[in-house]
N, C-alpha and C positions, 0 to 999 in steps of 0.2 A: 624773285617771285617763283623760279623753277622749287626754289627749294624750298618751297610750301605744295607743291605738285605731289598728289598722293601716286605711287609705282602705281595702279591700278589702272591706270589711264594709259599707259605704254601696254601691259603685260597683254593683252590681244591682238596687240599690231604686230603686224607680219614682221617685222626686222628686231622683236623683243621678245617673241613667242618663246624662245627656248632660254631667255636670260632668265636667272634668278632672282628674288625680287632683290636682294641686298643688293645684287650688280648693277640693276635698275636706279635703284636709289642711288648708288655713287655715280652713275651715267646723270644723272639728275640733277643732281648736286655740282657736275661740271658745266648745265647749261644754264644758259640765260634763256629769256620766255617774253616774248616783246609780243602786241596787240598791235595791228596795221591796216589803216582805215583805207576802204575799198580806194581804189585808184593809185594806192603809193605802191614807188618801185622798190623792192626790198630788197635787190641788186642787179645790177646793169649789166650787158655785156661787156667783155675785155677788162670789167675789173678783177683787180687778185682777188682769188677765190681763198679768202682768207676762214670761210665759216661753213656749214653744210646745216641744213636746218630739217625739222620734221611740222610737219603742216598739223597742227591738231585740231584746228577747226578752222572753216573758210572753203576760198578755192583758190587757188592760184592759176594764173595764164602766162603759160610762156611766149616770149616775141622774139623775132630776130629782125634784123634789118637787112634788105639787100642792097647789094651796091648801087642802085640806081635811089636809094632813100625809104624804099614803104616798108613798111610796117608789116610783118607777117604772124598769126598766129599759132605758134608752132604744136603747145599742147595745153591741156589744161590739166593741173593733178587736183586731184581731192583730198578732203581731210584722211589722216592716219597715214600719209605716204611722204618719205624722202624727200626733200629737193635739195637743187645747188651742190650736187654732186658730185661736182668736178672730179676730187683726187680716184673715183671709182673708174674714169674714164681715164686717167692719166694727164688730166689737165691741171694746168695751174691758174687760169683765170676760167670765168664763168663763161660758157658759149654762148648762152641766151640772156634776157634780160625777165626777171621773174616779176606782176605785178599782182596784185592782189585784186582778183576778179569780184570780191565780194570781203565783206569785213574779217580778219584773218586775224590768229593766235597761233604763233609757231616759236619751238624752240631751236634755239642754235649751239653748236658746238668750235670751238678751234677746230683748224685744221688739223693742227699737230695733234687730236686726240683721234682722227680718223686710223690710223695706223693701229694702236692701242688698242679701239671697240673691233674692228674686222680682225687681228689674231688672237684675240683674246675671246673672241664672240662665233662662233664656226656660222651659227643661225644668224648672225646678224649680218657676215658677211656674204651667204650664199640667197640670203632676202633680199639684200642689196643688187647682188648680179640678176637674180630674177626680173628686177625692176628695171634694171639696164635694159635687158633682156626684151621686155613687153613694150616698153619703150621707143625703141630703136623700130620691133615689128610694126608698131601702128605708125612709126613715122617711114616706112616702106610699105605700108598699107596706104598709107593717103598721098606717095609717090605714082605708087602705082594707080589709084586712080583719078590724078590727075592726066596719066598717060590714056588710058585706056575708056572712062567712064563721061558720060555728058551731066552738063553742068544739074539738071536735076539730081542725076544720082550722089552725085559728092554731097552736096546739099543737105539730102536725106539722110547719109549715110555722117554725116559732122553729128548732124543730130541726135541719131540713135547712139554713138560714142559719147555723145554728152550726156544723154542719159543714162547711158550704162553706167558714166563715171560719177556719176553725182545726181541721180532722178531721186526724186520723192514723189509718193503718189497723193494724189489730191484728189478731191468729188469729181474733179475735170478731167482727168489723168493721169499722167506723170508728168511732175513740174522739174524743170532743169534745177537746180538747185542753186545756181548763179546766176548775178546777171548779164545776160547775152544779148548782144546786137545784132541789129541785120549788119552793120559795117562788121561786128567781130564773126560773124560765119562767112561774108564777102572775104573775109580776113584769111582766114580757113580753109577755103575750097577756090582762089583763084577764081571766083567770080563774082560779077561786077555786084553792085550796090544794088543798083535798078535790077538787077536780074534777083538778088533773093529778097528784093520787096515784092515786085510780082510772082513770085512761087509762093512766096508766104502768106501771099493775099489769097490765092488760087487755093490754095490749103486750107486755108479757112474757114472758106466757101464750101470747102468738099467736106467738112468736118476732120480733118485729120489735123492740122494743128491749132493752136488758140493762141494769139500771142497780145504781149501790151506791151507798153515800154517795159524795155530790157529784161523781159521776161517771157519763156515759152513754155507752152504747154502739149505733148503732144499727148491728144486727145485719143487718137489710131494709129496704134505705133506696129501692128501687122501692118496696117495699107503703106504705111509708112516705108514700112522694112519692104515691100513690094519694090515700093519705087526705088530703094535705092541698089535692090536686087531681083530687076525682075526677069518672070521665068523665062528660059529661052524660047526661042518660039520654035 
């Protein structure tokens, strides 16, 4: 299937911007291109990280597990972005478990072709670290305010990340682009279930967000950003 994929569809994304299209096409030509219906896990943790894949349409949500059993969600990427990136980080199995948040098309590569595309690609390799990069800051962003911030502000502030990563606007707002649970932002922000059904009910009420099953809409996404930064006093 990859290789009926016209280059046109990579040559704007950030980690192909500077490849040529011929190189494109032979990068092309080396992937496979699989459809994965929301809820399948497209790799687990601790398994060999045998493949590194690019999201072309969809979302993905990463999970990890802690040692006492739950389920955490670590990130969510959106369509035209890397995942399963292990050999960038120096790993050899996957650290997270990647699931498909919403209906997904991604293509995948061998690993042994990682090596190959990052010295032979300068752009592709130095798009890749950027992404390590952003990465890594927002998962020491949502470190640090689980340390320092109350349970509204995490809340708020998962949200406005989710929209940044994947918002569409709509007559109502900005619609997350996948779909989210109150358990998958409990998931997210370290707090409980009953706590972001009564913030999201209260939101509601206040006109800042709109929500329905597995779907949110934030309707004021200033008042929004207030709360999960507000001004000092």
């Amino acid at each position: 299937m990859a290789r009926k994929l016209d280059e046109s569809l990579l040559t704007g994304l950030p980690p192909f911007r500077q490849i040529a299209r011929a190189d494109i096409r032979a990068m092309l030509d080396l992937a496979t291109c699989r459809r994965y219906p929301e809820g399948t896990a497209i790799f687990s943790a601790g398994m060999p990280a045998d493949r590194f894949y690019l999201l072309l349409d969809g979302a993905i949500r990463v999970l990890r597990t802690t040692p006492w059993g739950d389920q955490i969600v670590v990130l969510h990427i959106p369509a035209g972005q890397l995942f399963g990136i292990a050999p960038a980080i120096g790993a050899t199995s996957y650290p997270g478990t990647a699931v498909a948040a919403s209906e997904c098309i991604a293509l995948s590569w061998q690993v042994r072709h990682w090596g190959d595309f990052t010295s032979r690609h300068p752009g592709f390799a130095t798009e890749t670290w950027r992404l390590v990069g952003a990465r890594m800051e927002e998962l020491h962003t949502r470190i640090a305010e689980l340390a320092t911030r109350h349970a509204e502000q995490r809340v708020a502030a998962a949200l406005l990340r989710m929209v940044a990563q994947a918002g569409r606007r709509t007559d109502a707002g900005i619609e997350i682009g996948f779909p989210v649970t109150r358990q998958n932002i409990s998931d997210m922000t370290g707090t409980t279930l009953h706590t972001v059904s009564r913030m999201l009910s209260a939101w509601e009420k206040e006109g800042v967000v709109a929500s329905r099953r597995r779907h949110v809409v934030v309707t004021d996404p200033h008042r929004l950003m207030l709360i999960a930064n507000p001004p000092a006093p």
